[in-house]
Jmol script that loads the backbone (N, CA, C; Angstrom):
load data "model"
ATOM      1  N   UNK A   1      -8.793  48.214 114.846  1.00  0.00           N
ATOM      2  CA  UNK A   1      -8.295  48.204 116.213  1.00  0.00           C
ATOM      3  C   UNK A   1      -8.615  49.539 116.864  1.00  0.00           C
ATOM      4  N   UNK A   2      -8.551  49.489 118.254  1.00  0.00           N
ATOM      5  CA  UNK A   2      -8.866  50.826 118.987  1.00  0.00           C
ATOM      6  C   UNK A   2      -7.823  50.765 120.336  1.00  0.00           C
ATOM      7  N   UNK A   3      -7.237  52.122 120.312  1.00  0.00           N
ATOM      8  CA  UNK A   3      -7.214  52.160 121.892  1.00  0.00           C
ATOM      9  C   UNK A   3      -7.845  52.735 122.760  1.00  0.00           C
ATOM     10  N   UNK A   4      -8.162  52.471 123.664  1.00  0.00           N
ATOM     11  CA  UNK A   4      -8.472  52.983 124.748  1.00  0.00           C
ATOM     12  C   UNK A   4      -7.583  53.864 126.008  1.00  0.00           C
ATOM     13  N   UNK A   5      -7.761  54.480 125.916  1.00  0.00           N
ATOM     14  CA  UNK A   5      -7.066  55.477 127.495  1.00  0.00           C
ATOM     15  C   UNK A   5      -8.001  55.937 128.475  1.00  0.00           C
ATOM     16  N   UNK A   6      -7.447  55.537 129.487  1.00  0.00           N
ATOM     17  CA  UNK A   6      -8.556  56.198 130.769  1.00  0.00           C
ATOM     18  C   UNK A   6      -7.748  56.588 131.732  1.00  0.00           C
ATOM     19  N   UNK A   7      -7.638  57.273 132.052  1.00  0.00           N
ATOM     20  CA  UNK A   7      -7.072  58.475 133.280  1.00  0.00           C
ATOM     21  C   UNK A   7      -8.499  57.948 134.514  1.00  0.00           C
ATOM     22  N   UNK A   8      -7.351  57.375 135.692  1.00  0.00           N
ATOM     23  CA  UNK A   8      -8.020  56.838 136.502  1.00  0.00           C
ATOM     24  C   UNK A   8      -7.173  57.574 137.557  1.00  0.00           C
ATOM     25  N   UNK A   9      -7.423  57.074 138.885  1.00  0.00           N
ATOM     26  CA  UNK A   9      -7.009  57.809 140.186  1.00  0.00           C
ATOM     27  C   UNK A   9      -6.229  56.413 140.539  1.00  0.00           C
ATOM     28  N   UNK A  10      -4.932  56.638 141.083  1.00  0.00           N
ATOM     29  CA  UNK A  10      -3.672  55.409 141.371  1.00  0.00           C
ATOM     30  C   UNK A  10      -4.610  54.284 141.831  1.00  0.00           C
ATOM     31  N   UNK A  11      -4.967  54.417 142.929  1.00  0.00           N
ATOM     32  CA  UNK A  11      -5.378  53.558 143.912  1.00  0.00           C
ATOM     33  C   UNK A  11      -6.486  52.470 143.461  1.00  0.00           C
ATOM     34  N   UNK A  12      -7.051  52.607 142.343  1.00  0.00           N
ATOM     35  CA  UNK A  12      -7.797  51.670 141.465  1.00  0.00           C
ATOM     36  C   UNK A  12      -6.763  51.029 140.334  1.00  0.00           C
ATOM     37  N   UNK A  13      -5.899  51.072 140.359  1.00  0.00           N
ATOM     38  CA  UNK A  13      -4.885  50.815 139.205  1.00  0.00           C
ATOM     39  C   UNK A  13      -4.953  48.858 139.401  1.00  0.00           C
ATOM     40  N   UNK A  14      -4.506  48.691 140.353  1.00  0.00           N
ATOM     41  CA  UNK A  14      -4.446  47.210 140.298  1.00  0.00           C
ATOM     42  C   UNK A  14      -6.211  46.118 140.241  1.00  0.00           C
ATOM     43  N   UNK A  15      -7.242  47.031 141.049  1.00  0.00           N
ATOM     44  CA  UNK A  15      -8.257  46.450 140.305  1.00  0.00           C
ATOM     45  C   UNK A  15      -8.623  47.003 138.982  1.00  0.00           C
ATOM     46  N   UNK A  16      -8.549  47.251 138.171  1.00  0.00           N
ATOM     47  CA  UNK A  16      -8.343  47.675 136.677  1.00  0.00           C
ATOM     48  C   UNK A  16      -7.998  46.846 136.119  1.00  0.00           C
ATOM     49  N   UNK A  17      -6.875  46.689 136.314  1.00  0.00           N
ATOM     50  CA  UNK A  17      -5.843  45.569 135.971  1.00  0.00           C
ATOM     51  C   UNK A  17      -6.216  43.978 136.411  1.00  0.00           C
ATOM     52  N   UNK A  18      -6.582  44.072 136.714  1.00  0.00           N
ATOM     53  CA  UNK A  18      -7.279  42.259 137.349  1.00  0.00           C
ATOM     54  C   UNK A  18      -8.331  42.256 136.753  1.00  0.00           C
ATOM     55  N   UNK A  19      -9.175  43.371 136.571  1.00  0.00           N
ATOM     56  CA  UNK A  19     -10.418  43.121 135.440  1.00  0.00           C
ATOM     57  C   UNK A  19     -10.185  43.358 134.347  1.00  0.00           C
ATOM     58  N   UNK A  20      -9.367  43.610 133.717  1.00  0.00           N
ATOM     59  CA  UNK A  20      -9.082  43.254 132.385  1.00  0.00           C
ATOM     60  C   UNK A  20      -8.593  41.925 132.161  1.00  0.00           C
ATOM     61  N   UNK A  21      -7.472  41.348 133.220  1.00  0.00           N
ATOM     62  CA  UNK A  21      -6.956  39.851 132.724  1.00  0.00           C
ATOM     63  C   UNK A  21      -8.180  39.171 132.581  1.00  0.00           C
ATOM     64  N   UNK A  22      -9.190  39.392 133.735  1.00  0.00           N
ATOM     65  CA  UNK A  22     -10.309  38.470 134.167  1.00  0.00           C
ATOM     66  C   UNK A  22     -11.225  37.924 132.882  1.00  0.00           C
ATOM     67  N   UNK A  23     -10.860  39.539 131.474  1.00  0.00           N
ATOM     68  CA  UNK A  23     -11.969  39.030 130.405  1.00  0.00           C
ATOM     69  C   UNK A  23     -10.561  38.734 129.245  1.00  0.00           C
ATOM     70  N   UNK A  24      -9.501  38.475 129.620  1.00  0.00           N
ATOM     71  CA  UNK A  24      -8.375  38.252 128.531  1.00  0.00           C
ATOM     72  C   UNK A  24      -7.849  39.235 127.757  1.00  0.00           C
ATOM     73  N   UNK A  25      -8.054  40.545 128.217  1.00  0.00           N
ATOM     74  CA  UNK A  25      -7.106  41.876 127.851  1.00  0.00           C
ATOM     75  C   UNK A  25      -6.044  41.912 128.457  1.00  0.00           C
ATOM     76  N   UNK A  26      -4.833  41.822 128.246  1.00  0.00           N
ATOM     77  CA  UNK A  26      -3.722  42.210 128.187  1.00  0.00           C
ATOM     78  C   UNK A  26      -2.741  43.247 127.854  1.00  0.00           C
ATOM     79  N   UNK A  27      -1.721  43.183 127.935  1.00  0.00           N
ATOM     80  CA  UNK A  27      -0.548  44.103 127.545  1.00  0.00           C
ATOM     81  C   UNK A  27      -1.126  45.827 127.314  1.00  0.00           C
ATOM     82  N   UNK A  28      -0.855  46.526 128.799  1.00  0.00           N
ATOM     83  CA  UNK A  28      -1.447  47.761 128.914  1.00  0.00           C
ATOM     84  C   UNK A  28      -0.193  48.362 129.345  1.00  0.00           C
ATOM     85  N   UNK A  29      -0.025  49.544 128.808  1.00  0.00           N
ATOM     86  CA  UNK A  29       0.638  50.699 128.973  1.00  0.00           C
ATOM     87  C   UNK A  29      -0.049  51.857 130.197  1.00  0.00           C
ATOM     88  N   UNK A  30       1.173  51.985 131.140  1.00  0.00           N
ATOM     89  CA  UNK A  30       0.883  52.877 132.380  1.00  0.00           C
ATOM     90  C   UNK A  30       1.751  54.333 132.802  1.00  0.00           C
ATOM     91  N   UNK A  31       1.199  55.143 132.545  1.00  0.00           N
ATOM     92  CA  UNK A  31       1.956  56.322 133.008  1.00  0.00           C
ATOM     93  C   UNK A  31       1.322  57.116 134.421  1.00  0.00           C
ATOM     94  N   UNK A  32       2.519  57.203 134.899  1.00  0.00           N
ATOM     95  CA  UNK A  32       2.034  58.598 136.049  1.00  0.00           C
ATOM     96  C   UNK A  32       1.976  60.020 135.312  1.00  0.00           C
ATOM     97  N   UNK A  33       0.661  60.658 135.654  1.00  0.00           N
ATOM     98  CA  UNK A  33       0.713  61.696 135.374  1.00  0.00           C
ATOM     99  C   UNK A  33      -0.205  62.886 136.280  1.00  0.00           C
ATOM    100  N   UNK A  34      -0.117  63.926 136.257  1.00  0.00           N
ATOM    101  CA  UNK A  34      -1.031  65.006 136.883  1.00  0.00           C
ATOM    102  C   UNK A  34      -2.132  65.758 136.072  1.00  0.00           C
ATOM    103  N   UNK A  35      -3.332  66.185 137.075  1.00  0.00           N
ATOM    104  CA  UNK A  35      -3.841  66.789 135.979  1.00  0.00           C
ATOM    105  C   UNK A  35      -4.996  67.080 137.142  1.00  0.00           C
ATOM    106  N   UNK A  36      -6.212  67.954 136.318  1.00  0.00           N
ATOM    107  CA  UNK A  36      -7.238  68.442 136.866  1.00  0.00           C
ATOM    108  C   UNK A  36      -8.708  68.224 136.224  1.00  0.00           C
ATOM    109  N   UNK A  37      -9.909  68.446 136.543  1.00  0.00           N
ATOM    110  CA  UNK A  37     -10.926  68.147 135.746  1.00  0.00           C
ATOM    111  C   UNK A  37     -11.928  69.295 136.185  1.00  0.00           C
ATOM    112  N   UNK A  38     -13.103  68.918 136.989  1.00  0.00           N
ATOM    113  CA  UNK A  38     -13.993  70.076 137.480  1.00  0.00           C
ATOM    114  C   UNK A  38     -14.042  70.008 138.527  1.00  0.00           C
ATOM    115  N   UNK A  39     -13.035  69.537 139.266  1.00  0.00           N
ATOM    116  CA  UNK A  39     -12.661  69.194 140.407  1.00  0.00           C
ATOM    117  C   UNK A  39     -11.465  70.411 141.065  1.00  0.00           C
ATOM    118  N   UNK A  40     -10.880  70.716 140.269  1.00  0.00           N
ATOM    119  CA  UNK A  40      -9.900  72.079 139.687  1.00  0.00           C
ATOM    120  C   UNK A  40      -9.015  71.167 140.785  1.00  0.00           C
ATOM    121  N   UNK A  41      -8.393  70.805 141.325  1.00  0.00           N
ATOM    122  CA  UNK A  41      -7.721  70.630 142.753  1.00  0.00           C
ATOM    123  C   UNK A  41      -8.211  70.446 144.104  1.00  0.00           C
ATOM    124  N   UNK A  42      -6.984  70.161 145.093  1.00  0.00           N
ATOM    125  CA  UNK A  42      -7.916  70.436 146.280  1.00  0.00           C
ATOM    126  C   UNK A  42      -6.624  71.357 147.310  1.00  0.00           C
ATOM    127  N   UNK A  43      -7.207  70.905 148.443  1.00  0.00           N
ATOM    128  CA  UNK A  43      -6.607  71.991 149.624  1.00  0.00           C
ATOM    129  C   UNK A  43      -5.948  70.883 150.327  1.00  0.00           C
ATOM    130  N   UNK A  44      -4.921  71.111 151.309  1.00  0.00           N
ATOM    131  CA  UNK A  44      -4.506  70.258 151.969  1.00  0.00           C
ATOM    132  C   UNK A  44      -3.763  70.355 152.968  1.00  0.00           C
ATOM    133  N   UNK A  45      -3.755  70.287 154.442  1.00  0.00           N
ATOM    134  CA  UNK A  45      -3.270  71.138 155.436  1.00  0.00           C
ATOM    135  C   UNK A  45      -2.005  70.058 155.648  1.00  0.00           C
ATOM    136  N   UNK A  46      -0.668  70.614 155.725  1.00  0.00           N
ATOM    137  CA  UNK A  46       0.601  69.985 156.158  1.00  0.00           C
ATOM    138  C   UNK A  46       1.231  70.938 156.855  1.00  0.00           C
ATOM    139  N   UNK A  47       1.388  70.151 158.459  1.00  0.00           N
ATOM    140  CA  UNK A  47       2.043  71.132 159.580  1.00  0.00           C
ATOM    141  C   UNK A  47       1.347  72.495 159.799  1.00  0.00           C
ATOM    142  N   UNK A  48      -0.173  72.195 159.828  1.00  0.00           N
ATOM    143  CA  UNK A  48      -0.425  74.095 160.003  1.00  0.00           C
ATOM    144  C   UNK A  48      -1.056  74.659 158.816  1.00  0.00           C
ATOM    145  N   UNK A  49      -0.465  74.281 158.053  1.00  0.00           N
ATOM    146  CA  UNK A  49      -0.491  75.180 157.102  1.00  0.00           C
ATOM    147  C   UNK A  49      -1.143  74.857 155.807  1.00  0.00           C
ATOM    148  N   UNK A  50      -1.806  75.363 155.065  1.00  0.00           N
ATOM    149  CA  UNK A  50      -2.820  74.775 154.019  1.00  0.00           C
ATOM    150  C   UNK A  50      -1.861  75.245 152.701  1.00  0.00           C
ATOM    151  N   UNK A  51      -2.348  74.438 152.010  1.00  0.00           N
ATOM    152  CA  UNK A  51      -1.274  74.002 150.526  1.00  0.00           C
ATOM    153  C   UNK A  51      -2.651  73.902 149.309  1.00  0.00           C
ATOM    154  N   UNK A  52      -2.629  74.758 148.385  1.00  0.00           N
ATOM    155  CA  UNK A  52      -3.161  74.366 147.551  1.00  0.00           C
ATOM    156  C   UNK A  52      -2.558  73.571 146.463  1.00  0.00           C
ATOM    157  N   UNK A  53      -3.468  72.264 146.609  1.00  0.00           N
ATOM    158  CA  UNK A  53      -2.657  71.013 145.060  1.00  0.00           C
ATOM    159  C   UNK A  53      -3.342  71.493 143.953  1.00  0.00           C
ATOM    160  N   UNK A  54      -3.062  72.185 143.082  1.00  0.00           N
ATOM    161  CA  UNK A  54      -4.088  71.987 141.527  1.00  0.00           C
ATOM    162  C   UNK A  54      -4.183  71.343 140.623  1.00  0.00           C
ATOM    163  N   UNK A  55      -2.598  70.208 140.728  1.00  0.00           N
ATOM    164  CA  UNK A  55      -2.616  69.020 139.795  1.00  0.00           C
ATOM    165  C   UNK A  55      -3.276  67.728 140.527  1.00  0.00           C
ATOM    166  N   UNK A  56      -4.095  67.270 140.365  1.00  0.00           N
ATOM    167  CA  UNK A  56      -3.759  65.776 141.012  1.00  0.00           C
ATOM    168  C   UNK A  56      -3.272  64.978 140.705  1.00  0.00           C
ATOM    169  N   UNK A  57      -3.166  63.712 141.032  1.00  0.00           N
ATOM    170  CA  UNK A  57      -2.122  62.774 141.062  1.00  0.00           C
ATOM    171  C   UNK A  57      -3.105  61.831 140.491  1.00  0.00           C
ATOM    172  N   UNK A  58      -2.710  61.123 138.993  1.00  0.00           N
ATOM    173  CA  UNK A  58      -3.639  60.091 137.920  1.00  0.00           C
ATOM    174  C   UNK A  58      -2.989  59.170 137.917  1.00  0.00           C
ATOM    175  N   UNK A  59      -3.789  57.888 136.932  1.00  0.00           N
ATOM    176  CA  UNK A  59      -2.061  57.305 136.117  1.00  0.00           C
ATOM    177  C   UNK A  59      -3.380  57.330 134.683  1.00  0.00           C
ATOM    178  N   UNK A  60      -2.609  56.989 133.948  1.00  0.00           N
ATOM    179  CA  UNK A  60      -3.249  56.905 132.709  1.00  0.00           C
ATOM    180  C   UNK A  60      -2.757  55.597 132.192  1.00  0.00           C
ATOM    181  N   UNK A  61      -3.963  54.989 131.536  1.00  0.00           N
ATOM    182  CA  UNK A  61      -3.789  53.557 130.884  1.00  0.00           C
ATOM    183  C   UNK A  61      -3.702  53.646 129.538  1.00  0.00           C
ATOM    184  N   UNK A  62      -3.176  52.868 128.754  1.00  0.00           N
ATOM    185  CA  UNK A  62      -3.496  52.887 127.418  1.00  0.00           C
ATOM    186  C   UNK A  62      -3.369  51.808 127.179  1.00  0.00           C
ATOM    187  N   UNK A  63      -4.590  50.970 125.969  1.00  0.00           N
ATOM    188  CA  UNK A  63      -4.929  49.597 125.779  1.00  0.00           C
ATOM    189  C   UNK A  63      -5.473  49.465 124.349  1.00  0.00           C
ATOM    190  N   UNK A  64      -4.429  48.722 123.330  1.00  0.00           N
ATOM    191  CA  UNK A  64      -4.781  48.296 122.148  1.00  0.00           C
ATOM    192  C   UNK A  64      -5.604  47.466 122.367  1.00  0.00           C
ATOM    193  N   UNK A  65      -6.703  47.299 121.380  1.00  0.00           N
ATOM    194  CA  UNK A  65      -7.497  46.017 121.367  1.00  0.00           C
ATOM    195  C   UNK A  65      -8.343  45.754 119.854  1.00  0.00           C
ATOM    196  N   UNK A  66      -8.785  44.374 119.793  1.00  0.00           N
ATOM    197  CA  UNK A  66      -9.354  44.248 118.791  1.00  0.00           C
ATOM    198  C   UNK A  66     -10.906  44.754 118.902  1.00  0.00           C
ATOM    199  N   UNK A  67     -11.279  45.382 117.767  1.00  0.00           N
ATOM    200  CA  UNK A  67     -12.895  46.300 117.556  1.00  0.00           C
ATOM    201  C   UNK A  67     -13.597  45.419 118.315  1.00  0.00           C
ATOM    202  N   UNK A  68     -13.735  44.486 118.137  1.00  0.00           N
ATOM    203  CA  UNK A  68     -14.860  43.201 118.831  1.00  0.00           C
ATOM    204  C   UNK A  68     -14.364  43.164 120.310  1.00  0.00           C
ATOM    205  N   UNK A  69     -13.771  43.996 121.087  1.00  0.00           N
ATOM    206  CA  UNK A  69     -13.315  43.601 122.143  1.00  0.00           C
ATOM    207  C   UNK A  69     -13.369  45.266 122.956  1.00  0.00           C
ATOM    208  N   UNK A  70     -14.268  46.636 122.084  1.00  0.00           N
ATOM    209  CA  UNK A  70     -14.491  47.936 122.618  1.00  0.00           C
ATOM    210  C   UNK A  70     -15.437  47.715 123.518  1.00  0.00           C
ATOM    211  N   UNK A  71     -16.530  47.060 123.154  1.00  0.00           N
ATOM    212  CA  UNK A  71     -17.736  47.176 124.064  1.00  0.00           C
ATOM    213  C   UNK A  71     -17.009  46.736 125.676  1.00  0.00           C
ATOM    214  N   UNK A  72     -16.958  45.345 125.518  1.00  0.00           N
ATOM    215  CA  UNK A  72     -16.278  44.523 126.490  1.00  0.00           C
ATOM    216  C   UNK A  72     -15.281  45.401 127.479  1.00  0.00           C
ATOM    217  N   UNK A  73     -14.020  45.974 126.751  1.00  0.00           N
ATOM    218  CA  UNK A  73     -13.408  46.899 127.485  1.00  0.00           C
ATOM    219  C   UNK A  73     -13.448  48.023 127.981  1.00  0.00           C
ATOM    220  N   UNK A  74     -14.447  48.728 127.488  1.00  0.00           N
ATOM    221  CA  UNK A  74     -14.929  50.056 128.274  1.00  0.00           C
ATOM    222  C   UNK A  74     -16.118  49.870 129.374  1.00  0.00           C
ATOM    223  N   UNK A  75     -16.396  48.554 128.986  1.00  0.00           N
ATOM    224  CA  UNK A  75     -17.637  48.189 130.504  1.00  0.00           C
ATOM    225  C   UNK A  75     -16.598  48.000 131.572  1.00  0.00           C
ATOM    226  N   UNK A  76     -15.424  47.077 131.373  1.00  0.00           N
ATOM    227  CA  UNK A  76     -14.782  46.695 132.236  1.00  0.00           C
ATOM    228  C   UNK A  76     -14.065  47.715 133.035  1.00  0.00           C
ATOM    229  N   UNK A  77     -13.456  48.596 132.510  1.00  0.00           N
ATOM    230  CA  UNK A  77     -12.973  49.626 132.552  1.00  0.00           C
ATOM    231  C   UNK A  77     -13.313  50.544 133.419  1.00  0.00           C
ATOM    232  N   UNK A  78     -14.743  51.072 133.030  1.00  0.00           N
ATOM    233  CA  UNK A  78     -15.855  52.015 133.624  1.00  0.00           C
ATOM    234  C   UNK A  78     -15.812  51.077 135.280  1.00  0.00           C
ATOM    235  N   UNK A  79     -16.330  50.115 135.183  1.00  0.00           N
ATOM    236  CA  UNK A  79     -17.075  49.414 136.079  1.00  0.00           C
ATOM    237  C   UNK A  79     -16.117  49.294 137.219  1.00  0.00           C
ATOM    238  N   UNK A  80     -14.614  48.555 137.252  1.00  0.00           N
ATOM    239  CA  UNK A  80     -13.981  48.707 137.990  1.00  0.00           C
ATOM    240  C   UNK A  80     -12.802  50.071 138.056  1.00  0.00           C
ATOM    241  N   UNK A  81     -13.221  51.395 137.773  1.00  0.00           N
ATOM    242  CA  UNK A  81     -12.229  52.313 138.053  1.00  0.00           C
ATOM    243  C   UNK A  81     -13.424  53.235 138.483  1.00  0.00           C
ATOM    244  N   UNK A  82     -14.693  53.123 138.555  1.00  0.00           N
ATOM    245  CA  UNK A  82     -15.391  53.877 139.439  1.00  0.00           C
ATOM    246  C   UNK A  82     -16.112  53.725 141.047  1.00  0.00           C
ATOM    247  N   UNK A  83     -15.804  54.618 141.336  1.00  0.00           N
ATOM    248  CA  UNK A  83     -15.643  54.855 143.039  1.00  0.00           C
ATOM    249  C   UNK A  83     -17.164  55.741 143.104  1.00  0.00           C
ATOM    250  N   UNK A  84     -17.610  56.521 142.184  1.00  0.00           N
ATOM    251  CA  UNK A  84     -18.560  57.311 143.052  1.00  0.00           C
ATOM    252  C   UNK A  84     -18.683  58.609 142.544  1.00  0.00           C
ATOM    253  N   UNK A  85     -17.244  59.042 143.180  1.00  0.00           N
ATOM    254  CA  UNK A  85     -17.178  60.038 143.549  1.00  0.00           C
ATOM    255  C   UNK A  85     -16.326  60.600 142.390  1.00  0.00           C
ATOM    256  N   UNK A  86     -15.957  62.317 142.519  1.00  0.00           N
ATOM    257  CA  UNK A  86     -15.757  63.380 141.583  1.00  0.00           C
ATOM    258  C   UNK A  86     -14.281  63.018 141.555  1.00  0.00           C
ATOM    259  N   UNK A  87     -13.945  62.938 140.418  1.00  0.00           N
ATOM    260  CA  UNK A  87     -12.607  62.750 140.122  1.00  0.00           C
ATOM    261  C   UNK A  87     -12.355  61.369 139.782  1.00  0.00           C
ATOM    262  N   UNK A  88     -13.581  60.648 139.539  1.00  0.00           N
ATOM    263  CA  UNK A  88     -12.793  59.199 138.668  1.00  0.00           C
ATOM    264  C   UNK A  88     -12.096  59.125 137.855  1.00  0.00           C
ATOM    265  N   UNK A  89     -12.295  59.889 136.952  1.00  0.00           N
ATOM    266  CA  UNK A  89     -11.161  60.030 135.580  1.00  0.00           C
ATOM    267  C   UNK A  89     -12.527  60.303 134.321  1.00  0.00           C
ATOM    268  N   UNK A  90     -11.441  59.371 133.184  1.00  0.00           N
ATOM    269  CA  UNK A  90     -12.139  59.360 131.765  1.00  0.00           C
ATOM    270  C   UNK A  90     -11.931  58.286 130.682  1.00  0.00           C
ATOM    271  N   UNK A  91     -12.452  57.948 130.429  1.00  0.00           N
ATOM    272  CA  UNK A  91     -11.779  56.960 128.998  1.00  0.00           C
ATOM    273  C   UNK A  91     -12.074  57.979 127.591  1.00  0.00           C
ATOM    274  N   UNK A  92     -11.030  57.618 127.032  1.00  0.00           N
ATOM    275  CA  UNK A  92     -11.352  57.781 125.140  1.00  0.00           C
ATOM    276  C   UNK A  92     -10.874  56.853 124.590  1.00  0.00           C
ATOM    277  N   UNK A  93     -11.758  56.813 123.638  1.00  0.00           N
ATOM    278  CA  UNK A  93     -11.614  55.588 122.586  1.00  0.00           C
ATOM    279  C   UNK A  93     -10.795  56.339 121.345  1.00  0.00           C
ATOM    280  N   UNK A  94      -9.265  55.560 120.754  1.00  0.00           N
ATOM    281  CA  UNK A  94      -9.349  56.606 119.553  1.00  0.00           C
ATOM    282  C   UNK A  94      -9.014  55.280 118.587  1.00  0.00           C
ATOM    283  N   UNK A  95      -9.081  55.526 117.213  1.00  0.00           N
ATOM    284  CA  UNK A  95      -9.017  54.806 115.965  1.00  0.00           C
ATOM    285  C   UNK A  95      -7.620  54.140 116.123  1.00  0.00           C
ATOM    286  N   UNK A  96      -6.791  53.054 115.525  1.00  0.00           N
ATOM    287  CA  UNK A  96      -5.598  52.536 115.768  1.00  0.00           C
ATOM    288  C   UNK A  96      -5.823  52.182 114.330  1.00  0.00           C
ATOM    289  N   UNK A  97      -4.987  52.608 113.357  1.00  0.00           N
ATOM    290  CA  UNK A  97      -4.256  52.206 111.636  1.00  0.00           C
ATOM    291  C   UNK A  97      -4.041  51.279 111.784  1.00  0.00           C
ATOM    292  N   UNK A  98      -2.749  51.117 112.762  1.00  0.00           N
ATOM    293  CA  UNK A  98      -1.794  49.569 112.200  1.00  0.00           C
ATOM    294  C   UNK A  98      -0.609  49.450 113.726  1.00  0.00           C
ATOM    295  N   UNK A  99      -0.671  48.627 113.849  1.00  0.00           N
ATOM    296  CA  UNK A  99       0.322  47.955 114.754  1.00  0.00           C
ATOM    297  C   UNK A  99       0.980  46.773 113.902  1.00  0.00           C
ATOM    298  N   UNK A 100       2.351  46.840 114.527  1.00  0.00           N
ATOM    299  CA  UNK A 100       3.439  46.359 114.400  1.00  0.00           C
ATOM    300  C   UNK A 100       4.302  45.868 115.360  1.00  0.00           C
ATOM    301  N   UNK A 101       4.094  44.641 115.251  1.00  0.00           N
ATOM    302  CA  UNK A 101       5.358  44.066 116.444  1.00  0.00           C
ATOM    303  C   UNK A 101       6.448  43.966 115.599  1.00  0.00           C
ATOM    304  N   UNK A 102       7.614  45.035 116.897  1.00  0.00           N
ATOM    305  CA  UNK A 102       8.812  44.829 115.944  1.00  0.00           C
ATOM    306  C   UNK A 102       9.837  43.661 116.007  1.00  0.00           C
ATOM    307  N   UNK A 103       9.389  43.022 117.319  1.00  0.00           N
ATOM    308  CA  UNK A 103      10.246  41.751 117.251  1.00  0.00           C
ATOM    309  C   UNK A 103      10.550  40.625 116.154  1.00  0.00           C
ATOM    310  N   UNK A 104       8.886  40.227 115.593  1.00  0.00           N
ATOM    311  CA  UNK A 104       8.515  39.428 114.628  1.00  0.00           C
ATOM    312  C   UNK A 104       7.947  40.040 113.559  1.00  0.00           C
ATOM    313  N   UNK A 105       7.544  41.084 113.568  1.00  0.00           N
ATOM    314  CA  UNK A 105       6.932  41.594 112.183  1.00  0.00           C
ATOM    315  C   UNK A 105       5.363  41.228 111.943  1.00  0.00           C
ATOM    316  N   UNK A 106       5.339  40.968 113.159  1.00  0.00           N
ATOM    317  CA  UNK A 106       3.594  40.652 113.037  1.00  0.00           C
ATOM    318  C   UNK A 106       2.999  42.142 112.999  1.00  0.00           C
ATOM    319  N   UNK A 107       1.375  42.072 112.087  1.00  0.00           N
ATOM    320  CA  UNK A 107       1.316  43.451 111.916  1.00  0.00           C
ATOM    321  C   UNK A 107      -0.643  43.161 112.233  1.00  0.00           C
ATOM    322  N   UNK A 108      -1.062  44.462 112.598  1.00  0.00           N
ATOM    323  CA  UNK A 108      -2.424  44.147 112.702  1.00  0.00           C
ATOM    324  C   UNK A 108      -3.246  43.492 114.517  1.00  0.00           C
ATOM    325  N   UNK A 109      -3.914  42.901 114.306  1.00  0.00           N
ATOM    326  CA  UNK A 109      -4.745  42.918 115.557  1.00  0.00           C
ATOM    327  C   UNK A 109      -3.248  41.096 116.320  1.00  0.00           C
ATOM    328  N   UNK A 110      -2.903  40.564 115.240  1.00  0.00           N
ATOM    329  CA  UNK A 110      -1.668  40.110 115.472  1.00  0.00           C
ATOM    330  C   UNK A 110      -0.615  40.748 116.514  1.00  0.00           C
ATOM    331  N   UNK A 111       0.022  41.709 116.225  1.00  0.00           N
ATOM    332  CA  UNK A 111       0.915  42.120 117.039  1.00  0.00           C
ATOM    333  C   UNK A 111       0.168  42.981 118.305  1.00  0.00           C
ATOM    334  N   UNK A 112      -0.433  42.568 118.720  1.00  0.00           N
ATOM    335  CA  UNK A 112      -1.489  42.978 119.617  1.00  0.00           C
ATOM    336  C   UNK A 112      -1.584  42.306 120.865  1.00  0.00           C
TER     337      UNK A 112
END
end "model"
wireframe off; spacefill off
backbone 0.3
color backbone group
């Protein structure tokens, strides 16, 4: 098994999410979070006055899946969370041991 995480920009969050149901990925984990890349921040004038942001504003996904289902999900992934432009985000792929559903005790690409 693998998960996947990709730190995307909010506003792509729900097409993300519609292209994953679209190929039968499911059950994804979503956090808000901040952060920067080589983008360092930006500037931003409110009332007058300029504000430097240095965090921006992400969400980050995270998505168990079965090995036979990496290729598939990082195309999908890539394809609908890119805009273009500087600051799309990132995916990583990392190794997954073992899952466990604790409801039923299903264990493996099962509790998945």
């Amino acid at each position: 098994m693998k998960m996947v995480t990709a730190v995307i920009n909010p506003y792509k969050l729900d097409e993300v999410r519609n292209a994953l149901n679209q190929v039968d990925i499911a059950g994804i984990t979503v956090t808000e979070v901040k952060g920067f890349g080589r983008q360092k921040g930006h500037t931003e004038i409110y009332r007058g006055a300029e504000y430097q942001i240095e965090f921006t504003p992400k969400v980050k996904l995270e998505v168990v899946i079965a090995d036979e289902q990496l290729d598939t999900a990082v195309e999908v992934l890539t394809k609908a969370a890119r805009s273009g432009k500087l600051g799309d985000g990132k995916l990583f792929v990392s190794e997954i041991r073992q899952a466990i559903r604790i409801r039923t005790g299903e264990e493996g690409v099962d509790a998945v």
